[in-house]
C-alpha positions in Angstrom: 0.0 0.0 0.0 1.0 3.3 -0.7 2.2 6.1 1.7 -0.4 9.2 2.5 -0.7 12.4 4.0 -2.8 13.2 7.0 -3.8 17.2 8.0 -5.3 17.6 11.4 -5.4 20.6 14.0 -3.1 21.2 16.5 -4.6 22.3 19.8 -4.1 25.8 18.9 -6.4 25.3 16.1 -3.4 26.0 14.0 -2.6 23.0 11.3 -0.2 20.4 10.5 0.4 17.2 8.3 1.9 14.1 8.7 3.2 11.6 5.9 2.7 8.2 6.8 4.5 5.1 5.2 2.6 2.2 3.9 1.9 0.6 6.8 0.8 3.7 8.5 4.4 4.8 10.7 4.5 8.3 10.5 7.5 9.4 8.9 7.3 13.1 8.1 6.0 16.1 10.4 5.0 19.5 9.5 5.5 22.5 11.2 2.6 24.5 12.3 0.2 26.5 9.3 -2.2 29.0 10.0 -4.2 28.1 7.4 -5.0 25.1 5.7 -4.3 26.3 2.0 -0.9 26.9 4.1 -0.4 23.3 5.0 -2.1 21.8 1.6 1.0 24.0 -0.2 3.8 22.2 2.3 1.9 19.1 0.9 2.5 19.6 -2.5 6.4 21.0 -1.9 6.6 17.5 -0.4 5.4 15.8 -3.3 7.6 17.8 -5.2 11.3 17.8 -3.0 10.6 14.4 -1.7 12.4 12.3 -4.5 15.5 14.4 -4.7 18.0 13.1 -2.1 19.7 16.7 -2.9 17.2 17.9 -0.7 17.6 15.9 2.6 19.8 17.3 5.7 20.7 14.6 7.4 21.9 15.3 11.3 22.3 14.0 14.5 20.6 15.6 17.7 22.0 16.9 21.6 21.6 13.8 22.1 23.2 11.4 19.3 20.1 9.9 17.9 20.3 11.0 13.9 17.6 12.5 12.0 16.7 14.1 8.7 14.9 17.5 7.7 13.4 17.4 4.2 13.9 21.3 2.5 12.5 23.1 0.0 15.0 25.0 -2.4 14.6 27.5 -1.1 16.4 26.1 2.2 13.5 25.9 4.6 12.4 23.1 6.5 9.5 21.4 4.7 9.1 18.5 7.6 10.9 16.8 10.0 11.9 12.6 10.8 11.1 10.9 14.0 14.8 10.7 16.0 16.4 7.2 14.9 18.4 4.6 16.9 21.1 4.2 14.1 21.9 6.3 10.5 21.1 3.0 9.1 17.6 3.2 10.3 17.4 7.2 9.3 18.9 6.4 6.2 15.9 3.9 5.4 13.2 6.4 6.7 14.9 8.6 4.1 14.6 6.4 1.3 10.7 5.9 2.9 10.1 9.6 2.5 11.7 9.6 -0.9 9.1 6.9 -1.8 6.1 8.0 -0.1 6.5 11.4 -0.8 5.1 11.7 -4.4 1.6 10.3 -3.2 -1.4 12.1 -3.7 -3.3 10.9 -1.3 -4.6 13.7 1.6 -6.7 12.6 4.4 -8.5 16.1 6.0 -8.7 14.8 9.7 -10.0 18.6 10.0 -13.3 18.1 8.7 
């Protein structure tokens, strides 16, 4: 099964997305939109920057567990990984995003 893209509200009624693999692990988040036509447009730079690996800043955090950002080319921060136990493992989320990405399939949680 293909991967998919979830919007929902955050508790400050401000929106977000979340791409989910296949079997449903989340393996992108969003940043908080104001709007929803906001959130829908990180959506489709997904879709767009997701398959080019130009685009993915791999790091490590405070606290040694790596993780990736996925950017836009114009250097900002599209979404965010989960923190990994190995680069192996955030290399394969990577490769996850890379192939999930493209879909255009978006669930509205906010309706």
């Amino acid at each position: 099964m293909a991967g998919w893209f979830e919007i929902s509200l955050a508790s400050d009624g401000q929106f977000r997305f979340v791409l989910k693999a296949g079997n449903g692990e989340s393996i992108l988040n969003s940043e908080l939109y104001k709007t929803k036509a906001a959130a829908l447009n990180g959506i489709a730079s997904v879709q767009k920057n997701s398959p080019d690996d130009a685009r993915y800043e791999r790091l490590t955090s405070k606290n040694e567990k790596p993780y990736f950002n996925l950017k836009a080319a114009n250097h900002q921060v599209i979404g965010a990984s989960q923190l990994y136990s190995s680069e192996q493992s955030r290399d394969k989320g990577v490769e996850s995003v890379k192939n999930n990405g493209p879909s255009e399939v978006i669930k509205d949680l906010t309706i």
